[in-house]
C-alpha positions in Angstrom: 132.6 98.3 90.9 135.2 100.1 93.0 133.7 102.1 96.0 135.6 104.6 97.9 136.5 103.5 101.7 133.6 105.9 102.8 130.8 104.4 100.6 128.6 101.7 100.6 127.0 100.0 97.7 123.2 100.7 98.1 121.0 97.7 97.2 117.4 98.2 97.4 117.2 102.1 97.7 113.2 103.0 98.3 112.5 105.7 95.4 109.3 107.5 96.6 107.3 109.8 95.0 109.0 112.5 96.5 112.4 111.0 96.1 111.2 110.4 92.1 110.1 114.0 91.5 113.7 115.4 93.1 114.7 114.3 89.2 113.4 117.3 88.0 116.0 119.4 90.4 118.7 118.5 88.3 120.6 121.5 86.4 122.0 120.4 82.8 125.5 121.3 81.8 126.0 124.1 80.0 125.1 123.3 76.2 122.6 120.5 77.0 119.0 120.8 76.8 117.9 120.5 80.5 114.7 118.1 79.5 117.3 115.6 78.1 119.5 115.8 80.3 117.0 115.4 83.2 115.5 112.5 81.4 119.7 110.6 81.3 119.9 110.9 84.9 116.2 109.4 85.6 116.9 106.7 83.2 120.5 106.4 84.8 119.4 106.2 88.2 116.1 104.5 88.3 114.6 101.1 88.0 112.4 101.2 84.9 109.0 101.8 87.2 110.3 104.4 89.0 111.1 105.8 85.2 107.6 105.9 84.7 106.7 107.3 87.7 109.2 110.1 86.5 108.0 110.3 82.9 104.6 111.2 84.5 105.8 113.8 86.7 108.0 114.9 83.7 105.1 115.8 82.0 103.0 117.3 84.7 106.0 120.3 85.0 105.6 120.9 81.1 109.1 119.4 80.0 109.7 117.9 76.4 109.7 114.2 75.6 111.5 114.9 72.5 113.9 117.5 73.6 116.9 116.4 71.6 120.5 116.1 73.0 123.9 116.8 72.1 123.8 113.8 69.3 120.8 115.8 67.7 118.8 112.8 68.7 116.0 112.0 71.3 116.4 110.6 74.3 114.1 107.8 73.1 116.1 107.6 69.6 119.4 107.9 71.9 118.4 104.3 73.6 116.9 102.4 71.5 119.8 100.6 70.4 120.7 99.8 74.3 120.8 96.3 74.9 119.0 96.5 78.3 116.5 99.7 77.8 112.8 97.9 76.3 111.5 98.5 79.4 112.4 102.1 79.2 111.9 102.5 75.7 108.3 101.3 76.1 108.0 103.8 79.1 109.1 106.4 76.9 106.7 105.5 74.3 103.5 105.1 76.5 104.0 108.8 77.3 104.3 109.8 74.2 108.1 110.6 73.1 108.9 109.9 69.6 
């Protein structure tokens, strides 16, 4: 990994409740659905229980499980074939995306 002189690889970051729901502030580019895209950066940028922390929230503001993405796929049916994802995938699944 190649880190800019003014940044420092962050080991161990505390994700919070608070920290967790700050997910859903994300905008989506243009031409993305902004449940998906929401759901890519939580998966992106958390560990797989702070995922399912986020799933729950996820829910709890109304968004879609299944929203698909650009691939016409969902986000569930976009990882599966991941190598390192089960965790997530079972997430997913617990809460209900298809």
């Amino acid at each position: 990994m190649t880190l800019k002189k003014d940044k420092q690889k962050v080991l161990g970051e505390i994700f919070d409740n608070e920290r967790i729901e700050g997910f859903l502030q994300y905008p989506a580019p243009e031409g993305v659905s902004r449940d998906f895209h929401l759901l890519e950066k939580a998966y992106r940028g958390m560990r797989e229980e702070n995922f399912a922390t986020f799933l729950t929230f996820f829910k709890q503001a109304g968004y879609d499980l299944n929203a698909k993405g650009p691939n016409d796929q969902t986000f569930l049916q976009t990882i599966k074939s991941h190598r390192i994802a089960d965790d997530y995938v079972t997430s997913l699944e617990q809460a209900g995306a298809h």
